[in-house]
C-alpha positions in Angstrom: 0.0 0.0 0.0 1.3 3.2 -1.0 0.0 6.1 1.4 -0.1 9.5 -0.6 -1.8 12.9 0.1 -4.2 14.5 -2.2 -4.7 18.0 -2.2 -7.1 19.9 0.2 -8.9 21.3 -2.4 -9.9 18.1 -4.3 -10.3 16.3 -0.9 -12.9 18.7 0.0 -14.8 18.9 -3.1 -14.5 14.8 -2.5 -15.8 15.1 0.9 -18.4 18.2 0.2 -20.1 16.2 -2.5 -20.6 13.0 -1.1 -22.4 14.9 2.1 -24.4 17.4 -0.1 -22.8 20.3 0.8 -21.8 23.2 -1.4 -18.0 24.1 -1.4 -16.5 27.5 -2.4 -12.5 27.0 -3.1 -9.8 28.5 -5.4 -7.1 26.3 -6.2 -4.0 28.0 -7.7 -1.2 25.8 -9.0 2.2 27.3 -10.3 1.4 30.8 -12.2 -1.7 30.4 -13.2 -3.8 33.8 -13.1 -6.0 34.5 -10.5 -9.4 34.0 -10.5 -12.8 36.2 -9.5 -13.7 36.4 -6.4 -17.3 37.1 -6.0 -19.1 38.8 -3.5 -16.9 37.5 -0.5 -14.9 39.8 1.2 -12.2 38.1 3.7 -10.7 34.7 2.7 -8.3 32.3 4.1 -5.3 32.2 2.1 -2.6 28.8 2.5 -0.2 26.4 1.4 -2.1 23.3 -0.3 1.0 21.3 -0.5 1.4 18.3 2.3 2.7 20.4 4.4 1.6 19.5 7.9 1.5 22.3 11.1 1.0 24.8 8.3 -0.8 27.4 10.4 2.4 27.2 13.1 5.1 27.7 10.4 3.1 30.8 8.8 1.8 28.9 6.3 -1.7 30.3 6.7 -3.1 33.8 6.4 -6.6 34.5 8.0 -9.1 37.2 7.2 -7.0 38.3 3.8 -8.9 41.4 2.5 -9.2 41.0 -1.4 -6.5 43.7 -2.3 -4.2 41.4 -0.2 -4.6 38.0 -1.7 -2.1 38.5 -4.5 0.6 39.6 -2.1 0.1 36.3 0.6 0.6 34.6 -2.9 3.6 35.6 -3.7 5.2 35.3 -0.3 4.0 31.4 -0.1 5.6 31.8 -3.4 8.8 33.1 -2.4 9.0 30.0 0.1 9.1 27.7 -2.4 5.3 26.5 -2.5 3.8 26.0 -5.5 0.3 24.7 -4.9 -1.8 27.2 -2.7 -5.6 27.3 -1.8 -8.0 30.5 -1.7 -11.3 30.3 0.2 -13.6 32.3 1.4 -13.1 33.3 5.3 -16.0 31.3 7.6 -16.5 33.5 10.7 -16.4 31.1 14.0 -15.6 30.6 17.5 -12.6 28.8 18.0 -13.9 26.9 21.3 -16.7 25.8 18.7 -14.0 23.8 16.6 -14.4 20.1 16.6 -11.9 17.2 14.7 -12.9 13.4 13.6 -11.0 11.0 11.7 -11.1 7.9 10.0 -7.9 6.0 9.8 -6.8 2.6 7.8 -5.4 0.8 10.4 -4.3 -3.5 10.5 -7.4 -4.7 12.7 -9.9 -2.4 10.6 -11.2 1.3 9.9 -11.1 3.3 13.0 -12.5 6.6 14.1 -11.7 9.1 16.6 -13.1 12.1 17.4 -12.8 15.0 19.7 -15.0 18.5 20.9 -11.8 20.1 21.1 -10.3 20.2 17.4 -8.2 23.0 15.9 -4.3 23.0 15.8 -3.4 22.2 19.1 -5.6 18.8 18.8 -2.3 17.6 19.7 -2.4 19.1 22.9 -5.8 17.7 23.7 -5.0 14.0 23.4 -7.1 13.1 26.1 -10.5 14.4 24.8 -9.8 12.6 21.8 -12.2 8.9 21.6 -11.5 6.2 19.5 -12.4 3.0 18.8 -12.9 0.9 15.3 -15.9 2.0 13.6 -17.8 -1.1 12.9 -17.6 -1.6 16.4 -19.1 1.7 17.6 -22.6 2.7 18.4 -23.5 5.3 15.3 -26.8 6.9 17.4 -23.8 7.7 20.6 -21.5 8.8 17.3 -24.5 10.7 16.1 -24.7 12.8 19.6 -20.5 13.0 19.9 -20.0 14.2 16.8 -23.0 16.6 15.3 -22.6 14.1 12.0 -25.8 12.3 11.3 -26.2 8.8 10.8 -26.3 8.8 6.7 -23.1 11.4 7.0 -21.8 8.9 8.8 -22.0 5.8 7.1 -22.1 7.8 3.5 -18.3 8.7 4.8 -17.8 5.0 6.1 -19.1 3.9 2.8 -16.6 6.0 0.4 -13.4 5.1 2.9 -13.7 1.4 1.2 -14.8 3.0 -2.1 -12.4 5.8 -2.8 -9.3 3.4 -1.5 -8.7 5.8 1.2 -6.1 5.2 4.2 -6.8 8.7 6.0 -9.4 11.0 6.4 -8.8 14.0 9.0 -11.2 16.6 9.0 -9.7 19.2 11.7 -11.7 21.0 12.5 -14.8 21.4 11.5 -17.9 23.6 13.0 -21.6 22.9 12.9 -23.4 26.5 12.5 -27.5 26.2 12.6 -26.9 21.9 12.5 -24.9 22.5 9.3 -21.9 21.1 9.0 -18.6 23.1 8.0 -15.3 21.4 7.0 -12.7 23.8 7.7 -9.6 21.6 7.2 -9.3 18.2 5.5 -6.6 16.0 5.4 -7.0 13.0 3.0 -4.4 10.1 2.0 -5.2 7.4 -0.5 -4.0 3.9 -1.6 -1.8 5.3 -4.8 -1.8 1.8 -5.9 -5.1 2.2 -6.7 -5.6 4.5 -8.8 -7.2 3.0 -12.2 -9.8 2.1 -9.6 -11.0 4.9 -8.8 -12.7 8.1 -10.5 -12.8 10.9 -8.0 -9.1 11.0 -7.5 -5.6 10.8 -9.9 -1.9 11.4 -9.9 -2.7 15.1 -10.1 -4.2 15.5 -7.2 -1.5 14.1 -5.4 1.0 16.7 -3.4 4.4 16.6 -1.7 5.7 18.9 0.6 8.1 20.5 -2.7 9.5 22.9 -0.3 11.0 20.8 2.0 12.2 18.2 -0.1 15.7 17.0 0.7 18.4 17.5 -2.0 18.5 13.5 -2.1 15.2 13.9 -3.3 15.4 16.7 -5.2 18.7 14.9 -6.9 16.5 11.8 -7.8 13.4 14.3 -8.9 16.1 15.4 -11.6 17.3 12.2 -12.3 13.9 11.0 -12.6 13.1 14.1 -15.6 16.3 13.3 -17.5 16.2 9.6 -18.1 13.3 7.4 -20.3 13.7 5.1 -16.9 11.7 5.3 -13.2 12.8 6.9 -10.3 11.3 8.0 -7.2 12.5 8.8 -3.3 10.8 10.1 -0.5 12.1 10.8 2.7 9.7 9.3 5.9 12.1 9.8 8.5 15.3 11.2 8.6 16.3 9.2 11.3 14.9 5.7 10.8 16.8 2.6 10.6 15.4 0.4 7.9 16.8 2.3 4.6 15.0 0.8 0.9 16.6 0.9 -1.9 13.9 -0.6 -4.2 13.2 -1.9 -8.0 9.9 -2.1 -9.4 6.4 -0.5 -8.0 4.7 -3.5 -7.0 7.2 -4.9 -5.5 8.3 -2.2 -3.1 5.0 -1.3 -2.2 5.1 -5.0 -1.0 7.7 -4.7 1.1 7.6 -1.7 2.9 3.5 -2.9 3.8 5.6 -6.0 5.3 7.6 -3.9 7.1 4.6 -2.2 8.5 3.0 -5.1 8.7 6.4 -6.8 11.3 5.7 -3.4 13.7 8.8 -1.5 11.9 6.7 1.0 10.5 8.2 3.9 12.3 11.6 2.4 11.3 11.1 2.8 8.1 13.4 5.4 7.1 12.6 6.2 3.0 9.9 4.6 0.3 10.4 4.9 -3.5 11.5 2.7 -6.3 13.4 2.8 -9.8 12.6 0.5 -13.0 12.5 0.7 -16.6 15.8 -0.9 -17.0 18.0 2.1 -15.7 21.8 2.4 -16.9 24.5 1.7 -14.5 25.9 5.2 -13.9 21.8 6.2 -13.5 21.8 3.0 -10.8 25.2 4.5 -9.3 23.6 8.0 -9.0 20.6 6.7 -7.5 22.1 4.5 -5.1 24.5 7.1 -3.9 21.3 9.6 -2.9 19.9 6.6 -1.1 23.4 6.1 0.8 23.7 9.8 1.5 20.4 9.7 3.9 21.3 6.8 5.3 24.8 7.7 6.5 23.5 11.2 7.5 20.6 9.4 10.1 21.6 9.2 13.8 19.8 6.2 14.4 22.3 3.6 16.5 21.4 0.3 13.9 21.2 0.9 10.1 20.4 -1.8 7.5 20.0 -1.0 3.7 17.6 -3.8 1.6 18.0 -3.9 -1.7 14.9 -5.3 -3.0 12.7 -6.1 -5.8 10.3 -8.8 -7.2 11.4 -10.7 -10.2 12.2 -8.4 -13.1 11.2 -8.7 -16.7 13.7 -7.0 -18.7 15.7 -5.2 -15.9 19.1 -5.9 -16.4 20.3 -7.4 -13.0 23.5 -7.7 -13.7 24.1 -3.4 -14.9 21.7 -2.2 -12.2 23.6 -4.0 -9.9 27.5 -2.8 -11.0 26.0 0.8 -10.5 24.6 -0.1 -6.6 28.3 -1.7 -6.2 29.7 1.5 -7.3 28.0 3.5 -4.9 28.6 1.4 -1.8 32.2 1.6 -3.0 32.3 5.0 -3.0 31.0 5.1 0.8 32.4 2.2 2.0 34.6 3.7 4.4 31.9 5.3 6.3 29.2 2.5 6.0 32.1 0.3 7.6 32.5 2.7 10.5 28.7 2.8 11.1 28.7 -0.7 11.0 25.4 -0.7 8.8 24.7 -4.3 6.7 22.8 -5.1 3.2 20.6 -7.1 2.7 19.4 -8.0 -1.1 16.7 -9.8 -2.8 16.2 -10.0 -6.1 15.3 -11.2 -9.7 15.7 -11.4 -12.9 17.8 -11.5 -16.3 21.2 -11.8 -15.4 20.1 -12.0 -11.9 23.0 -15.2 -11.5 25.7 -12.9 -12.3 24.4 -9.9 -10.6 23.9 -11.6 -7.5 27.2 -13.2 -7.8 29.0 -9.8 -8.1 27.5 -8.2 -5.0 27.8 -10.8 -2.4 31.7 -10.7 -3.6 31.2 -7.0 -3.1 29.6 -7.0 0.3 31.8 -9.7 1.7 34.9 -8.1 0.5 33.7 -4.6 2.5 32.4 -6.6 5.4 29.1 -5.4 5.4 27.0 -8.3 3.9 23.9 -9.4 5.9 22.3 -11.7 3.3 21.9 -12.1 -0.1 18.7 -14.1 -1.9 17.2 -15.2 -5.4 13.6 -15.5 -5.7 13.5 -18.9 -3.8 13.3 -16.8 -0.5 10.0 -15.2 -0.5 9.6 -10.8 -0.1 8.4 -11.7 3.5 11.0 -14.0 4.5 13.5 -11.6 3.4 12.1 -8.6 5.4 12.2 -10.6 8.1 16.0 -11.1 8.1 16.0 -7.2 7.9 13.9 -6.7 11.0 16.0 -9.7 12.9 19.2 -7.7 12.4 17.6 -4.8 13.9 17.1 -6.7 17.5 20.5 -8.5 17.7 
């Protein structure tokens, strides 16, 4: 399972519609030009871009007259944002701000919800309720929350439907028994996207302005060459460090990894394919190696993993991944960090062959499989490294 973020704009005209409501919301994407108005006076003004504590980082203007709009643009601009939302200000008490949630979880769908939302929900931990929704009673729900039965189960209903991992809505107001979503925060299943209708790739948004150079590096790489590449950063500091071939296949293993509790060990996600060159396998090796050797956790292990290619040359991909961990061997030796490799595919004898001689030689081999050891069974080597 892939988790990615779709913008707030196209999450709440997701949301809006399912519940009946009308929405009012500008999206504005690169340069485009700006758009009328209408007869509302104050809007809301922000970053539509992943970016999460945006309000705390100034990310979010308030109460923008219409004269000012254009020059909150340009400063969002300035930071590096691209993707920025414009709507129309709702007048509200902030004690009046409520937050519920829907979250894809391994036992089932669950839902918390709170009376005190807003953006220090954080600091209200304990008013916040949870439980797994299928499991709840919908009538105490009904009372909790303000939502009505059918808003509930219509938003129940299009979780499974819409391939959804998150919903957030934080907060939201109810004014006259009408509901308000003020702040959305949705996250789909990116795998399945030819599923679905309400949702695409363009909808899909990365914080662009806090990317890492690694990323940015790979971004590049990724525009330059007819192959695949993709890196994201999950946590800087994590311990389990993927450096992964084919989309199927990695989204495969880092749900295992999930799925073993090493979730919040999980350092990066992404994945290259279309038969990349050597030096293009070098260079995107190297940006994995970089974050990993710049992370303070205490253990580090690097998996090199993938299903069983088709026309992926095993053999190249893997002289360029050799290249890169002889470049940094020194300092992967110092931190004591093993790799760990499974793989398939043409060539896949040789390849193989070449980077266990590689790995043994720099003392940092911690396994190396064919296809005859299963995705899980390899993970699980990973994770067993990480208790000895």
């Amino acid at each position: 399972m892939a988790r990615r973020k779709i913008s707030e704009y196209r999450a709440k005209e997701i949301i809006n519609t399912l519940l009946g409501i009308d929405y009012v919301g500008w999206p504005i994407v690169s340069s485009d030009s700006l758009p009328k108005y209408g007869k509302y006076t104050k809007f809301v003004v922000k970053v539509d871009q992943a970016v999460k504590q945006r309000f705390k980082k100034g990310l979010v203007f308030l109460e923008v007259a219409k004269k000012d709009i254009s020059e909150k643009i340009d400063f969002l601009r300035k930071q590096g944002y691209s993707s920025i939302l414009i709507e129309p200000y709702v007048t509200h008490d902030g004690s009046d701000e409520r937050y519920f949630s829907f979250r894809r979880e391994r036992h089932g769908v669950s839902f918390s919800y709170s009376m005190n939302g807003g953006v220090d929900i954080e600091a209200n931990k304990d008013s916040i309720q949870s439980g797994l929704f299928d499991e709840l009673d919908i009538l105490d729900l009904v009372e909790q929350t303000g939502l009505t039965v059918d808003q509930l189960k219509t938003l129940r209903r299009a979780f499974d439907e819409l391939h959804l991992t998150l919903l957030e809505v934080n907060p939201y107001v109810l004014h006259d028994g009408k509901l308000i979503i003020l702040d959305v925060a949705m996250e789909v299943d990116a795998t399945a996207e030819l599923l679905v209708n309400d949702w695409n790739e363009s909808d899909m948004r990365s914080p662009a302005a806090e990317l890492t150079q690694e990323e940015k590096a790979v971004q590049k790489l990724n525009k330059e060459s007819p192959a695949s590449f993709s890196l994201e950063v999950i946590h800087p500091d994590g311990s389990i460090f993927l450096l992964l071939s084919g989309g199927g296949a990695s989204v495969v293993i880092a749900d295992e990894i999930h799925t073993l509790g090493y979730g919040k060990e999980l350092a990066n996600y992404g994945e290259y394919s279309g038969n990349p060159t050597e030096d293009e396998a070098y260079t995107y090796t190297d940006q994995v190696l970089q974050l990993l050797l710049r992370s303070k956790a205490k253990q580090k292990v690097l998996l090199v993993g993938g299903a069983v290619a088709n026309f992926t040359d095993i053999a190249t991909t893997f002289r360029g991944v050799i290249g890169a961990l002889e470049k940094n061997k020194t300092k992967i030796a110092r931190q004591e960090i093993k790799v760990y490799v499974r793989r398939g595919g043409p060539r896949q004898e040789l390849g193989l062959k070449q980077i266990e001689k590689t790995l043994r030689e720099l003392d940092i081999l911690g396994g190396v499989y064919d296809p005859k050891t299963s995705i899980p069974e390899a993970v699980k080597h990973v994770t067993k490294a990480l208790k000895k």
